[in-house]
C-alpha positions as semicolon CSV with decimal commas, in nm:
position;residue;x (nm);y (nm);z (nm)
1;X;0,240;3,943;1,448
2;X;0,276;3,583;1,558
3;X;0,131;3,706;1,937
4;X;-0,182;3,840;1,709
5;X;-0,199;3,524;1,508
6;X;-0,198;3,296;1,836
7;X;-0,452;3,517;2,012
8;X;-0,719;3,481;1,681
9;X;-0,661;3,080;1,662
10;X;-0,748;3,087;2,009
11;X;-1,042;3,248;2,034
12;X;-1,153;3,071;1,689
13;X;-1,140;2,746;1,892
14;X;-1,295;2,948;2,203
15;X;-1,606;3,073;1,962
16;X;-1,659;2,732;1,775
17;X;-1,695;2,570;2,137
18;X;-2,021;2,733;2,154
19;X;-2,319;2,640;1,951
20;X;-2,622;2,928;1,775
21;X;-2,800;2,903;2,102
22;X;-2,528;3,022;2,361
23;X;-2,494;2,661;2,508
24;X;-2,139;2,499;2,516
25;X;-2,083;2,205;2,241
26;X;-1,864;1,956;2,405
27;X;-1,526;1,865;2,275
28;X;-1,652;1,538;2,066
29;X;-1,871;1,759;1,929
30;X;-1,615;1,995;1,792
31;X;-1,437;1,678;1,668
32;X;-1,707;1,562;1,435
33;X;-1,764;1,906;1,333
34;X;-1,383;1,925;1,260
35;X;-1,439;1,601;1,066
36;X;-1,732;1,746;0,804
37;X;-1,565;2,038;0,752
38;X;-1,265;1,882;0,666
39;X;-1,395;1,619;0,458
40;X;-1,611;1,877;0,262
41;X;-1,307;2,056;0,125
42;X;-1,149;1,726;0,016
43;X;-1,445;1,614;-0,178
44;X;-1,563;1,910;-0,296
45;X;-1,243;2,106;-0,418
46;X;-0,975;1,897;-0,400
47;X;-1,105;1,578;-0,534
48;X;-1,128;1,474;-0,952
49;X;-1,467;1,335;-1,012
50;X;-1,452;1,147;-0,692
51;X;-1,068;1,021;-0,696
52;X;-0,764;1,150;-0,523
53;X;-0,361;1,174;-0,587
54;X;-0,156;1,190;-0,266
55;X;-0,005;1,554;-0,234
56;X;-0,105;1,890;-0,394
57;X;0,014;2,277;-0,345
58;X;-0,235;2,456;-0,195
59;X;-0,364;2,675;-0,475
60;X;-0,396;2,294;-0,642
61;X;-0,118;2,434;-0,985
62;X;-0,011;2,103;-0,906
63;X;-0,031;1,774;-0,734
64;X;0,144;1,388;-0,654
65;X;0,101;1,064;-0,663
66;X;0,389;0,842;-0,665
67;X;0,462;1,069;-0,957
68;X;0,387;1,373;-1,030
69;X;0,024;1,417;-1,201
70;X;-0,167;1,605;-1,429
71;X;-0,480;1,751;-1,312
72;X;-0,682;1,502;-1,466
73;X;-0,523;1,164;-1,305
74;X;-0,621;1,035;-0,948
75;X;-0,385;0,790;-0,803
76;X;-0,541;0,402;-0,701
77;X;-0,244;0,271;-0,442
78;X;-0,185;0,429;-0,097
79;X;-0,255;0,685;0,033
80;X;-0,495;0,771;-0,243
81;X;-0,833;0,710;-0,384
82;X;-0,872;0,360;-0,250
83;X;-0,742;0,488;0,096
84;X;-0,957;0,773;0,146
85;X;-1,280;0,547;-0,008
86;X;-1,227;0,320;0,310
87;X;-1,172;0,644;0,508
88;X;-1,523;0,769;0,402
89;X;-1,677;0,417;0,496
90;X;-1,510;0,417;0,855
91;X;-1,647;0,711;0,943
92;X;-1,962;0,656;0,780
93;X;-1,971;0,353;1,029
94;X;-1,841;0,537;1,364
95;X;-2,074;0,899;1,248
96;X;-2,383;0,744;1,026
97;X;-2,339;1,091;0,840
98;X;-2,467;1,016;0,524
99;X;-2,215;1,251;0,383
100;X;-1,943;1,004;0,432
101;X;-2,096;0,719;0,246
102;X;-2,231;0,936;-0,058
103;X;-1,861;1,041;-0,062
104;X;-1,730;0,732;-0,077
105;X;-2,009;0,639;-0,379
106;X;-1,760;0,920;-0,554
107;X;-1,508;0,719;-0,467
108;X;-1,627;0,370;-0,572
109;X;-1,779;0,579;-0,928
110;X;-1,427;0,702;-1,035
111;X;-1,285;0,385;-0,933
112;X;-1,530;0,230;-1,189
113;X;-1,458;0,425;-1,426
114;X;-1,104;0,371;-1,433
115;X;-1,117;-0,014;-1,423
116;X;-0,993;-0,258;-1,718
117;X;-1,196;-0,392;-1,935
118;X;-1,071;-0,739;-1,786
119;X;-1,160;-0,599;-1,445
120;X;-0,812;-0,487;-1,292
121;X;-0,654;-0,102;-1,250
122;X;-0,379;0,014;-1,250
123;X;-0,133;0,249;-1,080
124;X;-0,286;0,568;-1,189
125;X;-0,639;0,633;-1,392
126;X;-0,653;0,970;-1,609
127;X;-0,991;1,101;-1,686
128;X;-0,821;1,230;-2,036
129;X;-0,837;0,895;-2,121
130;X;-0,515;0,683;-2,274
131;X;-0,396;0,959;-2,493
132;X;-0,285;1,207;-2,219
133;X;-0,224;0,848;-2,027
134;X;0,076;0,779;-2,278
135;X;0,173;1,125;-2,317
136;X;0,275;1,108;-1,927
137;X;0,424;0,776;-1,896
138;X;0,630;0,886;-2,234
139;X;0,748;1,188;-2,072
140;X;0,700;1,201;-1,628
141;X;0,694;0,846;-1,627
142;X;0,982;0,801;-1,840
143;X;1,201;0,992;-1,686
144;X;1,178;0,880;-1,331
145;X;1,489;0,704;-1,277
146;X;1,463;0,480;-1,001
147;X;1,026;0,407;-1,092
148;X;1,106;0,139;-1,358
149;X;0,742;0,040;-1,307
150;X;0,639;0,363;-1,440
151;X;0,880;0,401;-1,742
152;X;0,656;0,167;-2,000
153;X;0,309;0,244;-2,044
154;X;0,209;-0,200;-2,049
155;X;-0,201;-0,083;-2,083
156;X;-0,273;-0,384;-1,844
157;X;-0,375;-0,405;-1,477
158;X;-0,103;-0,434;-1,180
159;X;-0,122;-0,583;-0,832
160;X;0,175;-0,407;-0,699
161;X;0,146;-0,189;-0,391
162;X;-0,200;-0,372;-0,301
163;X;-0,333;-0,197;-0,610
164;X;-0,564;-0,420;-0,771
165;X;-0,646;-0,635;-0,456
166;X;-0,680;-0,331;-0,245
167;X;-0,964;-0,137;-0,496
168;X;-1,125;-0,468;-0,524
169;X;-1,188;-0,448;-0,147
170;X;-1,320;-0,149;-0,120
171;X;-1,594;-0,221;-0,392
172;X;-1,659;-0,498;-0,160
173;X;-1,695;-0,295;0,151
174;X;-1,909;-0,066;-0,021
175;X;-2,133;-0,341;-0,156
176;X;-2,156;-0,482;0,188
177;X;-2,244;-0,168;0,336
178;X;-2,563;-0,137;0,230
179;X;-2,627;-0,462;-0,036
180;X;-2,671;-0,195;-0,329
181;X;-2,661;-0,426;-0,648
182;X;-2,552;-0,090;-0,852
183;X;-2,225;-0,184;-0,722
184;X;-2,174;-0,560;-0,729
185;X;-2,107;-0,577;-1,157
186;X;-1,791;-0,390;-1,081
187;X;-1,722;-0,597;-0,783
188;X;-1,809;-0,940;-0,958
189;X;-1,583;-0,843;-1,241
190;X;-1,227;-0,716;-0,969
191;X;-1,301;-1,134;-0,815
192;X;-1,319;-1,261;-1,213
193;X;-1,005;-1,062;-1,254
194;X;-0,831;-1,194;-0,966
195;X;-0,927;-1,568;-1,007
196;X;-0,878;-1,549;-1,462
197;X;-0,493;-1,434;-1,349
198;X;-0,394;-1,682;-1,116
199;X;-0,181;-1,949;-1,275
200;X;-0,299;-2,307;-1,235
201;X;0,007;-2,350;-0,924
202;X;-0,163;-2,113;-0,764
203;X;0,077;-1,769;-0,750
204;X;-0,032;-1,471;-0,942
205;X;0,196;-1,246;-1,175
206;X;0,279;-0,851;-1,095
207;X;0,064;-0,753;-1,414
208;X;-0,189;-0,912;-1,637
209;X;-0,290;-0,968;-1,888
210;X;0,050;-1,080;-1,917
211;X;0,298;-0,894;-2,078
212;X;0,620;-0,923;-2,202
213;X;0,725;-0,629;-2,411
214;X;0,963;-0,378;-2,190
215;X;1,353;-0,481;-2,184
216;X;1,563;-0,294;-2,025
217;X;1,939;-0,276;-1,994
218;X;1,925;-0,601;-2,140
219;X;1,690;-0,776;-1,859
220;X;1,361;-0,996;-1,937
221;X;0,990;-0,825;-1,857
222;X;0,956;-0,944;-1,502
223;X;0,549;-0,833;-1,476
224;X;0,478;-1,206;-1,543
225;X;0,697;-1,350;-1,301
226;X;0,546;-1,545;-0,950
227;X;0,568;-1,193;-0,759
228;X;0,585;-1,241;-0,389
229;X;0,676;-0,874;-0,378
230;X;0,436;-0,594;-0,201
231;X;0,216;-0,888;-0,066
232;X;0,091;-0,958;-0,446
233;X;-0,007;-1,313;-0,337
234;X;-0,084;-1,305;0,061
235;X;-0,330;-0,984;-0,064
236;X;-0,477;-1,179;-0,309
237;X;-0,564;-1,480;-0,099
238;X;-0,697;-1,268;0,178
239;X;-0,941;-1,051;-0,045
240;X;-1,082;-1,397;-0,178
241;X;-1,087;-1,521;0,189
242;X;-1,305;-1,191;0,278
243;X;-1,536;-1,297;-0,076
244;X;-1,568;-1,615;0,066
245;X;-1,688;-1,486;0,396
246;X;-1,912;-1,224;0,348
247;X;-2,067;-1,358;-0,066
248;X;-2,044;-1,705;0,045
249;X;-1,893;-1,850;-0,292
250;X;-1,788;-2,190;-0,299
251;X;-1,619;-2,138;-0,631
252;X;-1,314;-1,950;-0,428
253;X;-1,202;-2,220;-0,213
254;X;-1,031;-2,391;-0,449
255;X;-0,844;-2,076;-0,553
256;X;-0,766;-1,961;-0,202
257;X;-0,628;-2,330;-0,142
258;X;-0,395;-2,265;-0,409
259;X;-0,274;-1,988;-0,337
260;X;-0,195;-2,066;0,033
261;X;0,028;-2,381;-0,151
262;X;0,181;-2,188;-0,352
263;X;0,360;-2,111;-0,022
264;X;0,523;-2,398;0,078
265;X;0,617;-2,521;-0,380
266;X;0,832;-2,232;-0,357
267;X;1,037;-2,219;-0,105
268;X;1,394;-2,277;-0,201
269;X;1,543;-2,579;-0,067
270;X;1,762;-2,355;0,121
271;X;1,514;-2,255;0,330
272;X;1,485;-1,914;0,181
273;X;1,225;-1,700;-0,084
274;X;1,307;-1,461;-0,376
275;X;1,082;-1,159;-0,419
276;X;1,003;-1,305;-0,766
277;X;1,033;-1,642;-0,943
278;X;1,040;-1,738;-1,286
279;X;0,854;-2,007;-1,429
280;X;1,064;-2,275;-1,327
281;X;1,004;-2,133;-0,959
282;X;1,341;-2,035;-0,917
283;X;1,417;-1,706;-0,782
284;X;1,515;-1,446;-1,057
285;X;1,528;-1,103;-1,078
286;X;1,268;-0,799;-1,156
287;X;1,394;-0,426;-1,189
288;X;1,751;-0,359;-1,223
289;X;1,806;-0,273;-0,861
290;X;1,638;-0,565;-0,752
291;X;1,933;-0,864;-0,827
292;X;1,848;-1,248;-0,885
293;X;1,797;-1,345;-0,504
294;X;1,682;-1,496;-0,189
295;X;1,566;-1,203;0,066
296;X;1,557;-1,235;0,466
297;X;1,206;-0,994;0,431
298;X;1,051;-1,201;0,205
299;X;1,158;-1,509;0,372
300;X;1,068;-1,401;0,735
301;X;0,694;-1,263;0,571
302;X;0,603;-1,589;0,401
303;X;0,640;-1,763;0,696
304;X;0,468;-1,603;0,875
305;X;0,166;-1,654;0,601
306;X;0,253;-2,036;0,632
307;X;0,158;-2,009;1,011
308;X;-0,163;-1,850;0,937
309;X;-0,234;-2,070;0,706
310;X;-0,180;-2,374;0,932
311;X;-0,450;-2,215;1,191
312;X;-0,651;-2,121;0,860
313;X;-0,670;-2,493;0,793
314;X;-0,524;-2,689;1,044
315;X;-0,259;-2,852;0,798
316;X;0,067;-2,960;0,937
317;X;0,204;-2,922;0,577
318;X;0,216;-2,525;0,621
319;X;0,431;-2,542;0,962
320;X;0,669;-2,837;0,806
321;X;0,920;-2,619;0,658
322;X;0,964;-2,318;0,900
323;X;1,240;-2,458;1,091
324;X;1,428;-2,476;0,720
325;X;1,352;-2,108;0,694
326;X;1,414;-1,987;1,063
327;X;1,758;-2,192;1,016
328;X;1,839;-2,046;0,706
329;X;1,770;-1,672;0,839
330;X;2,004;-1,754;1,123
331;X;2,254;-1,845;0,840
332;X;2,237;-1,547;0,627
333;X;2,321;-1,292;0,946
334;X;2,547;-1,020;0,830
335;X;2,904;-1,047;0,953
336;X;2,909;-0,790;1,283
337;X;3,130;-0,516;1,065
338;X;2,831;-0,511;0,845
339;X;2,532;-0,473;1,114
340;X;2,665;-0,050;1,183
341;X;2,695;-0,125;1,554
342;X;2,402;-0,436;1,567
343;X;2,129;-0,173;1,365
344;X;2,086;-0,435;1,103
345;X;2,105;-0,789;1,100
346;X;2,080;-0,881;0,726
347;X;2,105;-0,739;0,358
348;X;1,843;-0,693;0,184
349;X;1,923;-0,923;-0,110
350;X;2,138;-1,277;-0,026
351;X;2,285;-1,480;-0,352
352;X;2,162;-1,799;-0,409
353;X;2,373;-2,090;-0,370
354;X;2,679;-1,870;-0,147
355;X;2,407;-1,736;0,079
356;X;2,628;-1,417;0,061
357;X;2,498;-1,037;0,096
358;X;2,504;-0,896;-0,213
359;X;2,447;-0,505;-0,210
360;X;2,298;-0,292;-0,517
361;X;2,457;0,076;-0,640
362;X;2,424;0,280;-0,908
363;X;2,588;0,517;-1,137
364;X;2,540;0,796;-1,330
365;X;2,355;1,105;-1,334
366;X;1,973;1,020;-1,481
367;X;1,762;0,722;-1,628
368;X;1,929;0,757;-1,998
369;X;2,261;0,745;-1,896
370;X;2,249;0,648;-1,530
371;X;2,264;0,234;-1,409
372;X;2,207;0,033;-1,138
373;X;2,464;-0,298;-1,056
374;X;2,515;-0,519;-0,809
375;X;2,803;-0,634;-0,620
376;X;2,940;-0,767;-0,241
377;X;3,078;-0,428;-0,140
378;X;2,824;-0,254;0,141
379;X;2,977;0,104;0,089
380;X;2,741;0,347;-0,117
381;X;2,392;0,164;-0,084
382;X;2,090;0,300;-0,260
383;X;1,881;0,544;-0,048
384;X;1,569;0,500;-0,247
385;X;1,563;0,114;-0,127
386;X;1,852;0,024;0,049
387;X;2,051;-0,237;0,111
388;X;1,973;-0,392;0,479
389;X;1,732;-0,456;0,704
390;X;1,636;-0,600;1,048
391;X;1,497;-0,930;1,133
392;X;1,349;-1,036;1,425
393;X;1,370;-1,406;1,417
394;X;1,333;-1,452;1,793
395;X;0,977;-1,355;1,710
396;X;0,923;-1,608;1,424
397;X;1,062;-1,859;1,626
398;X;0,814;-1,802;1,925
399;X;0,519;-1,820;1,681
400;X;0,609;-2,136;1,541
401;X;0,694;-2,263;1,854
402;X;0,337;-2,141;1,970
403;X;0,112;-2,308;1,683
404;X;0,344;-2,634;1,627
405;X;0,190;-2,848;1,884
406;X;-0,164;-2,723;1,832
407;X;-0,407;-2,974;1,757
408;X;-0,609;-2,958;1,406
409;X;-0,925;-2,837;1,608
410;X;-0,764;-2,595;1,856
411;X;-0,586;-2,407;1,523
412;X;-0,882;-2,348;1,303
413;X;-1,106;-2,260;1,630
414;X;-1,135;-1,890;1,461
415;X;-1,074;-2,057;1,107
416;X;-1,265;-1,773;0,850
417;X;-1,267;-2,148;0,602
418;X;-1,392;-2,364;0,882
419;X;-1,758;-2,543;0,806
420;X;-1,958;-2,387;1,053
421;X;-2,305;-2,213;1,084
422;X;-2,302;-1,826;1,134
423;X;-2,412;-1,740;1,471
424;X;-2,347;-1,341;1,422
425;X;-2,601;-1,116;1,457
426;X;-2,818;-1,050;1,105
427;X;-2,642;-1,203;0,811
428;X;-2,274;-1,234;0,717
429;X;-2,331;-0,973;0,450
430;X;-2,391;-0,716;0,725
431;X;-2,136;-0,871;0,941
432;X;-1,824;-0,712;0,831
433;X;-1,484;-0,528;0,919
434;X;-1,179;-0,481;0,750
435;X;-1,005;-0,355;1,023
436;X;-0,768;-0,160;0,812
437;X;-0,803;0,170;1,021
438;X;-0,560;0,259;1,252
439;X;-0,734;0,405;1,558
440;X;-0,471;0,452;1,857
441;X;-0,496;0,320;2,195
442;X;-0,487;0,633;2,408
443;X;-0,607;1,006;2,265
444;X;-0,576;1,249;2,511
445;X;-0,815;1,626;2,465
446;X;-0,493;1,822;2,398
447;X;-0,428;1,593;2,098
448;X;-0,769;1,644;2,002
449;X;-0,787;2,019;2,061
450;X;-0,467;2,054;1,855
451;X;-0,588;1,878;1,510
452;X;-0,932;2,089;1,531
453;X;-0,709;2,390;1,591
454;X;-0,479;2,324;1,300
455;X;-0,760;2,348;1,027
456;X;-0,686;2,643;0,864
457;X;-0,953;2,944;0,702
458;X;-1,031;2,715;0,429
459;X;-1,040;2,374;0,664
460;X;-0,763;2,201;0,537
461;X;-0,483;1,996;0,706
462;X;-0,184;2,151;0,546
463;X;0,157;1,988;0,575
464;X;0,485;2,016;0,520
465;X;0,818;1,820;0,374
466;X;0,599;1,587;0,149
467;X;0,799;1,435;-0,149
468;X;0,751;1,617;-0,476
469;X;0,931;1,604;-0,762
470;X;1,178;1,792;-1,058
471;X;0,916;1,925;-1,306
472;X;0,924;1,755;-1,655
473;X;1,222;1,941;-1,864
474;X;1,331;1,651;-2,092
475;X;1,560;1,371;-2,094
476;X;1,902;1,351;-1,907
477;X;2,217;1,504;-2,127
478;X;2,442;1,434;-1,852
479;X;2,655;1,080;-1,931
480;X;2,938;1,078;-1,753
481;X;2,928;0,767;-1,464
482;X;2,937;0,976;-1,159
483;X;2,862;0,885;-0,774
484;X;2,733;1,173;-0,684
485;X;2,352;1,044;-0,669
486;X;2,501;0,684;-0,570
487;X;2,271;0,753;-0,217
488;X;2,012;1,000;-0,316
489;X;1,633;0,997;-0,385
490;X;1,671;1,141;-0,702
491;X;1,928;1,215;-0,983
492;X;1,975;1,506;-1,195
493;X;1,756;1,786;-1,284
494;X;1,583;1,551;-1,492
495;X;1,502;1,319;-1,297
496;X;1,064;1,304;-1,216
497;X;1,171;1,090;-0,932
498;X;0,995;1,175;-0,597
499;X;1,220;1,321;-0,339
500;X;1,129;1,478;-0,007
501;X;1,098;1,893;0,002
502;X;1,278;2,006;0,288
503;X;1,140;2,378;0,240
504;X;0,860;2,565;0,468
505;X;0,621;2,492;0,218
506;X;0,262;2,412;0,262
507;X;0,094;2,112;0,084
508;X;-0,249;1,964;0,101
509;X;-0,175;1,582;0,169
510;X;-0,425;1,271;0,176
511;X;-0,195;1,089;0,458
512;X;-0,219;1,403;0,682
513;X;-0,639;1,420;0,625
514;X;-0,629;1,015;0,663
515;X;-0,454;1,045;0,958
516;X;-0,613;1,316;1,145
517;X;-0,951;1,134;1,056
518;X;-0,889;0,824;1,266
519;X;-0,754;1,012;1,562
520;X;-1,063;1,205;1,617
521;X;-1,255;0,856;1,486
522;X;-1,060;0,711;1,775
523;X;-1,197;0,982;2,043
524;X;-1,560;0,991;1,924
525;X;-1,566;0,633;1,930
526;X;-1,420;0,610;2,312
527;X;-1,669;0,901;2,381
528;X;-2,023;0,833;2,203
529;X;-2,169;0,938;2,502
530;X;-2,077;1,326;2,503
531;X;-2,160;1,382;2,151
């Protein structure tokens, strides 16, 4: 049976590699071909009016997003709508298939539909509308033990995971595209949204309008806090940076200037950053796994965005603490019987004031009864987080090193805010690339022969060991403080936490589609001549 299998995928492939009229297509052919087929089944039967989640079975019964989702929800962050909407518009640019860009309309429409009334989105949008919306964060959402950010249904707009920043950018490509004004209302309102949140010292909160109302285990509402975290402000500065570029709108200088000085007001005078900050910019905590702290990632990230800044503007100011924050990171190293043989070289989360590693755990058996605490023991870290990471501060140091002597003129030579006249071809509108597609280096045929080969009868991309998720049964009975889940994904049998399948079976996946998309963008683009 398998011989018989192999021997009709081959001569598929062998049959498709010749067009109506006898004559051989070529192999970039088959690639785009590969591509439209493809892309037809994921907007026409997998898609909900235009949006995506990230995983579904293949008969569709049901389907994933961070969470699991009802049939009537699409999913905004990575690797859903948003994602595949910038798919559609790359290869509407490398094809000029009009197929691609009237799917990513679909996109951009549901999008739409699913924004605030202030102008934001968030996580998820359900087409039911917010009655089946509270019914699933009061029950999936709920119940999903280690996705604090999904157990409160706030009714507000979030900017974690690139959410809000990241949809605003695609209504901007799509604008760009082709200067349609049907979509610039939406995309005027995302830049009003992103400049009415920003507070006055220039850092934005996780969620707005601001909210205070979910407490748990005893801990403030940390959606209002300065949130460094998932590139909330860096995200935010760059989409307004790419306004200010391509819309020309001197109104969002000021707020990109205040934003990239937000940078250097709160930096500890350690050296170091926390993930969040409270009013009083001092570093504070958010959910329960994530401790009151300073953290190496955050720190090492930030300055990096202070060096970019510096050849954004030419400022010395941006490069003058770096050496505080390279010396600090050299400070917080773990002790060598903490690195497991040199793979690490610091914990994720370092007390302020000791500049000790302080490592997070947790206990129990499921959200109700389960909790998370902190402590300096590195046994039994969290596997949904963890509890170390690795630095490469040789790297920091080299690009500080690089920029430090630059002159004001020689940083900002590329400077997108430098005062300059636009010597592009056309207009700035028309000049424009996000750059957010991943198109490797080298793609060799086989490569290419194997992803056209692996669509299956119904040309889909099918996958395996996805993360799914316990199906909805109620909440946890279990109370006892066990450390049996201590390290796992996911708790009890009640737990909606996501956890990776490690079964034979077949899902339909967004990532896998995204990904097979830019190889074969990759080889038509470094073979336009054979299609």
């Amino acid at each position: 049976m398998k011989n018989y299998k192999t021997f009709i995928l081959v001569l598929t492939v062998f049959l498709s590699s010749y067009n109506l009229t006898g004559q051989r297509t070529s192999l970039p052919q088959e690639a785009e071909k590969a591509m439209l087929k493809a892309t037809r089944y994921m907007v026409e039967k997998v898609s909900t009016n235009g949006g995506y989640v990230w995983h579904y079975l293949p008969d569709l019964s049901r389907r994933w997003g961070e969470m699991e989702a009802y049939k009537t929800m699409i999913w905004v962050q990575s690797p859903g709508t948003v994602s595949m909407g910038h798919l559609f518009l790359d290869t509407y640019r490398v094809t000029r298939d009009e197929y691609y860009y009237q799917a990513a309309e679909k996109t951009a429409s549901a999008l739409i539909w699913g924004q605030s009334p202030e102008g934001g989105w968030n996580y998820v949008i359900d087409f039911a509308g917010d009655r089946s919306l509270k019914h699933w964060y009061n029950t999936i959402g709920k119940n999903g033990w280690r996705l604090e950010e999904f157990q409160h249904y706030y009714g507000n707009s979030t900017y974690d995971d690139d959410v809000t920043s990241n949809a605003a950018r695609f209504l901007l490509r799509i604008y760009l595209e082709k200067l349609d004004p049907v979509w610039k209302p939406a995309l005027d309102k995302a830049i009003n949204f992103i400049l009415e949140s920003q507070y006055p010292t220039g850092g934005w909160p996780q969620r707005y309008p601001l909210k205070y109302d979910f407490s748990h285990h005893g801990n403030p509402d940390y959606t209002s806090y300065y949130t460094f975290n998932d590139g909330v402000i860096g995200e935010n500065v760059n989409f307004l940076i790419q306004c200010y570029l391509t819309l020309g709108e001197e109104r969002l200088l000021d707020p990109v200037r205040r934003g990239m000085h937000f940078y250097i007001i709160s930096q500890d005078s350690s050296g170091g950053w926390g993930q969040q900050l409270d009013m009083n910019l001092q570093a504070t905590g958010a959910r329960t796994y994530e401790p009151k702290a300073l953290l190496p990632r955050a720190t090492y990230e930030n300055a990096m965005y202070l060096i970019t800044f510096f050849r954004y503007t030419g400022d010395r100011k941006f490069l003058a603490r770096i050496p505080d924050a390279i010396n600090w990171l050299e400070r917080v190293k773990l002790p060598e019987n903490q690195t497991e043989g040199g793979k690490y070289t610091h914990s994720t989360f370092v007390e302020p004031g000791t500049n000790s590693p302080i490592y997070v755990h947790r206990k129990g058996s499921n959200v109700k009864y389960g909790y998370y605490y902190s402590d300096y023991d590195d046994k039994k870290l969290l596997g949904h987080y963890g509890g170390k990471s690795r630095m490469d501060i040789e790297r920091l140091n080299q690009e500080y090193n690089r920029v430090k002597n630059m002159s004001p003129e020689e940083a900002t030579k590329d400077s997108p805010l430098k005062v300059e006249s636009f010597m592009g071809e056309g207009t700035p509108q028309q000049f424009y690339s996000l750059n957010r597609s991943f198109f490797p280096l080298k793609i060799d045929d086989k490569q290419v022969k194997e992803i056209i080969s692996s669509l299956d009868s119904e040309n889909r991309w099918l996958t395996k060991h996805i993360s799914i998720s316990n199906p909805y049964i109620g909440e946890g009975q279990k109370k006892e403080a066990t450390d049996e889940f201590a390290s796992t994904d996911v708790g009890d049998e009640t737990d909606t936490s996501p956890f990776r399948d490690p079964s034979g079976q077949d899902y339909i996946s967004t990532s896998t589609y995204i990904r097979n998309m830019n190889i074969l963008m990759g080889y038509l683009q470094a073979n336009r001549k054979k299609i």
